[in-house]
C-alpha positions in Angstrom: 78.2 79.3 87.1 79.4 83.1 87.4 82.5 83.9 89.3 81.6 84.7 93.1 84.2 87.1 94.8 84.4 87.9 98.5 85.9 91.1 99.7 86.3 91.2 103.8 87.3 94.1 105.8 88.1 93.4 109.2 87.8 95.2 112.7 91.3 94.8 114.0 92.5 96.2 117.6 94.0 99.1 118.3 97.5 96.8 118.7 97.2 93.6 116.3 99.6 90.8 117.2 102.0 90.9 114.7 101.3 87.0 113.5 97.5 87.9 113.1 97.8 88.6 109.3 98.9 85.3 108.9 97.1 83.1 111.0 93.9 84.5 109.3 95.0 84.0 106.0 95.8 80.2 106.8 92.5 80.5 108.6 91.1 81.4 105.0 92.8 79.4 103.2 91.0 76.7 104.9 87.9 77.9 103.0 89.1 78.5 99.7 93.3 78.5 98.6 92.3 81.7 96.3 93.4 84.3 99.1 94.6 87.6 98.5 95.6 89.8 101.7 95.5 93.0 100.4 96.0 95.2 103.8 96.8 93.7 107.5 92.7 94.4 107.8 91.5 93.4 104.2 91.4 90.5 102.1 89.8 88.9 98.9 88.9 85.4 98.2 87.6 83.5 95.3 84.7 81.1 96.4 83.8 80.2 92.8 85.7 77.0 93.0 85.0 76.7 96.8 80.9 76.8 96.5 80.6 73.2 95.0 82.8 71.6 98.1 81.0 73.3 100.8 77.6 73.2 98.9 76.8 76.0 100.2 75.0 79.0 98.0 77.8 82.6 98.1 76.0 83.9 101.3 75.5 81.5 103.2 79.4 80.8 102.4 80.2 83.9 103.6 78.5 83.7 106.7 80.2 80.9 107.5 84.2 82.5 106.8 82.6 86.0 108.9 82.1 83.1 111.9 85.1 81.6 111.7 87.0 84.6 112.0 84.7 85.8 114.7 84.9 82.9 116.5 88.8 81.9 116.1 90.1 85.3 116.4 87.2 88.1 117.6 87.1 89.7 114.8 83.9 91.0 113.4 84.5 92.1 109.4 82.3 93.4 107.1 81.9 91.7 103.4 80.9 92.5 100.4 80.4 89.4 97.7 80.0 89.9 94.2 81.0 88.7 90.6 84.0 90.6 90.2 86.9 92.2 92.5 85.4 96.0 91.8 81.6 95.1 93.2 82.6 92.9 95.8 85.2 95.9 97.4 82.4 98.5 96.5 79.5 96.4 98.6 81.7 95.9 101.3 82.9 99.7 101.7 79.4 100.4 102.2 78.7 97.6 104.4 78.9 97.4 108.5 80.9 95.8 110.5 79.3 92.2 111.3 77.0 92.2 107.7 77.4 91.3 104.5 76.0 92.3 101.0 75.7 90.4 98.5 75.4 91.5 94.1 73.9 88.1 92.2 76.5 87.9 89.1 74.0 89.1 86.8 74.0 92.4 85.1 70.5 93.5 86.0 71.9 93.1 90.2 75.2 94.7 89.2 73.8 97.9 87.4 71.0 98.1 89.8 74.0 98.5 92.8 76.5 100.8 90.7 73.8 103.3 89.1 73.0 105.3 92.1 76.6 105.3 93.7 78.5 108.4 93.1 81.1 108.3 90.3 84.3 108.7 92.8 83.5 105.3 94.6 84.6 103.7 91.4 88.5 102.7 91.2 90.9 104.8 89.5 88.2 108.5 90.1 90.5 110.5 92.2 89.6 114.0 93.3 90.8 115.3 90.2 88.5 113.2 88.0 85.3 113.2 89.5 85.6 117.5 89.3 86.3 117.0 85.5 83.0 114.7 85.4 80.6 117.0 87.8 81.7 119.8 85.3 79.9 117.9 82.4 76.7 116.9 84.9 78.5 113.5 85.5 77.6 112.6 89.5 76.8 109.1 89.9 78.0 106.0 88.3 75.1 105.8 86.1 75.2 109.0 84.7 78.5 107.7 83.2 77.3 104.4 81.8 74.7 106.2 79.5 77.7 108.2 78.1 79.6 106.9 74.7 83.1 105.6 75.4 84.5 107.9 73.0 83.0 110.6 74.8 84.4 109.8 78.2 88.1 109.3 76.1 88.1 112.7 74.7 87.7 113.8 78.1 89.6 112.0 80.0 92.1 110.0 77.8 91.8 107.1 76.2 93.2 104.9 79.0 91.2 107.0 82.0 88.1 106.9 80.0 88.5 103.6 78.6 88.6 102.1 81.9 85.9 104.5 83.5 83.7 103.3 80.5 84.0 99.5 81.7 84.3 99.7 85.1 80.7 102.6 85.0 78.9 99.2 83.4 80.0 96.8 86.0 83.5 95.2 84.1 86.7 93.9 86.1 88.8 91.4 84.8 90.9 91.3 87.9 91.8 87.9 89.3 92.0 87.2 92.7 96.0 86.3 92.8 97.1 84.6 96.6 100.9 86.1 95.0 101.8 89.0 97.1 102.2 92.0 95.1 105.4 94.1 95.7 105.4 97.3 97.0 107.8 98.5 94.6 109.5 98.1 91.3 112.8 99.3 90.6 115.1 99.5 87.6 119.1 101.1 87.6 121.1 102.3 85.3 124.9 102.4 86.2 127.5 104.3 84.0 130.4 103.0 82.7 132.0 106.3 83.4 131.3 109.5 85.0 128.8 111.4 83.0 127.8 115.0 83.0 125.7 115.7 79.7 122.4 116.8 81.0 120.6 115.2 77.7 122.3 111.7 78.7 120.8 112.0 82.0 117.4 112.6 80.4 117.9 109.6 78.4 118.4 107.7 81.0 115.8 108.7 82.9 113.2 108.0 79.9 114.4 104.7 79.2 114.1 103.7 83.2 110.7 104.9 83.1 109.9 103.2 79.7 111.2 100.1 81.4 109.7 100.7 84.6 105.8 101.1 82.5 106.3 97.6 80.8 106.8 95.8 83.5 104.1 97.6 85.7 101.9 96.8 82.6 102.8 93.2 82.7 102.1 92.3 86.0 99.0 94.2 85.7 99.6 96.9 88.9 100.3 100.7 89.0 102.3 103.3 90.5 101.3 105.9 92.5 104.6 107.9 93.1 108.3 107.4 91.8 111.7 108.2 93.4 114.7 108.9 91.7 118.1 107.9 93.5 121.5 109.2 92.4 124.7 107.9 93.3 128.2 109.4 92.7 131.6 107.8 92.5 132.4 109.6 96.2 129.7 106.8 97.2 127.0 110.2 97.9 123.6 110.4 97.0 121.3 112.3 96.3 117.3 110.6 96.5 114.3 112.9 95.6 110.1 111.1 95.5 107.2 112.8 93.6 103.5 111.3 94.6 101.7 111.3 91.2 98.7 113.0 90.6 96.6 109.7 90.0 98.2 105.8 89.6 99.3 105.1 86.5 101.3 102.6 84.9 102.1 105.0 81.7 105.9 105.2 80.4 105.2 109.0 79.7 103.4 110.0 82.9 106.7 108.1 84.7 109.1 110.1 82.9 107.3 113.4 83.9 107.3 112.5 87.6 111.0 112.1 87.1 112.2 114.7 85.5 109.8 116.4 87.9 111.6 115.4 90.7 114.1 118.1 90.9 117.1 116.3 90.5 119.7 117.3 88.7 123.3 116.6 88.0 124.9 118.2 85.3 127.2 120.2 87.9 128.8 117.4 89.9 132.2 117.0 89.4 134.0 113.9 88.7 135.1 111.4 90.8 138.0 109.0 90.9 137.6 106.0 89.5 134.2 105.4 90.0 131.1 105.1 88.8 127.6 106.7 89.1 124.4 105.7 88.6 120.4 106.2 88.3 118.0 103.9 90.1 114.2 105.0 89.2 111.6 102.9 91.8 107.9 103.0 91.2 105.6 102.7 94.3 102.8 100.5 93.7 99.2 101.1 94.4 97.8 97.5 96.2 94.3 97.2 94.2 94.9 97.1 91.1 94.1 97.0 88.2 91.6 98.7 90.2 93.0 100.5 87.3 93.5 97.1 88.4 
């Protein structure tokens, strides 16, 4: 049996009660304990494990969480099921409010969905991308599958077009985790004394990024801005944020945003007895690895 992934988006009021988020995911968690809530109005479930218990077929499963929600909390949602994390969110972006489509977990039903979608409904194509792709004739999703991987690499970068490649023929390894994600990482490095070498400061810098990378590699998320904090032994500070062009969970992309950022320290004087130090914070992106 194929994996069987249920993405819901759901029609909230204009003024949610606070506690709703929570009381639906116990609600889903009634259905299946694989439940990730991704926004206060989205959320993804595994039903691959749940199918056998309620022996129930993955839409008529569906119906059935759609009718619960309607009927415990008045909330229509749309849903999109599907074999992996990327079809299911795709299907149900595309679906209205009280319906529900549904991709069988087979790769004829997966490329007959993604083919004639355009290219920039796929994760990770930002603005920027999908004009790089329309300049090479690249529109629709599969106008990119019938191009080589290597191809798509030297256009994009071997990450960006690695990823493109995989996700073009219907590919996402992404598990549905019920662990929160964080919104943000952060990593700090305090001097032991007052330092005003510029070249220090770079080196800093890199190596909070390069640690900053590995772990956003680790847990499999990416970042889609960074801010740099400074603080000076008067107990100041000085805080600058650059949004990256596109997510990324690249050491060398980090470092650029940061040295990007504008801040700079090399004239601050000395204080008394006192310390200063960098703190670099990622801002996570909450799909993941959309590009998870």
């Amino acid at each position: 049996m194929g994996r069987h992934i249920l993405h819901l988006r759901f029609a909230l009021p204009a003024e949610p009660d606070a506690a709703l988020p929570e009381r639906l995911r116990r609600l889903l968690e009634g259905i299946t304990p694989r439940v990730q809530m991704l926004e206060p109005d989205m959320a993804v479930l595994d039903l691959t494990g749940a199918l056998p218990y309620w022996k129930r077929d993955a839409r008529a499963l569906t119906e059935v969480v759609q009718l619960r929600a309607l009927a415990h909390f008045g909330l229509p949602s749309s849903a999109g099921c599907a074999g992996n994390r990327m079809l299911a969110a795709m299907a149900c972006a595309l679906t209205p409010a009280g319906r529900r489509t549904v991709i069988d977990d087979s790769p004829e039903a997966s490329t007959a969905f993604l083919r004639p979608r355009p290219v920039r409904e796929l994760p990770g194509v930002g603005t920027k991308t999908a004009a790089t792709l329309a300049e090479y004739g690249l529109h629709t999703v599969g106008d990119v599958a019938d191009v080589p991987q290597s191809t798509l690499q030297r256009l994009l970068g071997a990450r960006v077009g690695r990823a493109l490649h995989e996700h073009a023929h219907g590919r996402d390894t992404t598990v549905v985790d019920p662990t929160p994600a964080p919104a943000s990482l952060s990593t700090e490095h305090r001097f032991a004394l007052d330092e005003l070498d510029p070249a220090a400061h770079r080196r800093v810098l890199l190596a909070l990024a390069d640690d900053l990378g590995a772990r956003l590699r680790a847990c499999g998320q990416i970042a889609t801005g960074v801010t740099c904090t400074i603080r000076y032994a008067d107990l100041s500070a000085t805080r600058r944020s650059r949004t990256l062009p596109e997510a990324t969970q690249h050491t060398v992309v980090l470092a650029r945003a940061a040295y990007a950022s504008g801040v700079r320290v090399g004239s601050v004087t000395r204080g008394r007895g006192g310390e200063s130090a960098f703190q670099q914070v990622g801002d996570l992106c909450s799909d993941g690895p959309s590009v998870g």
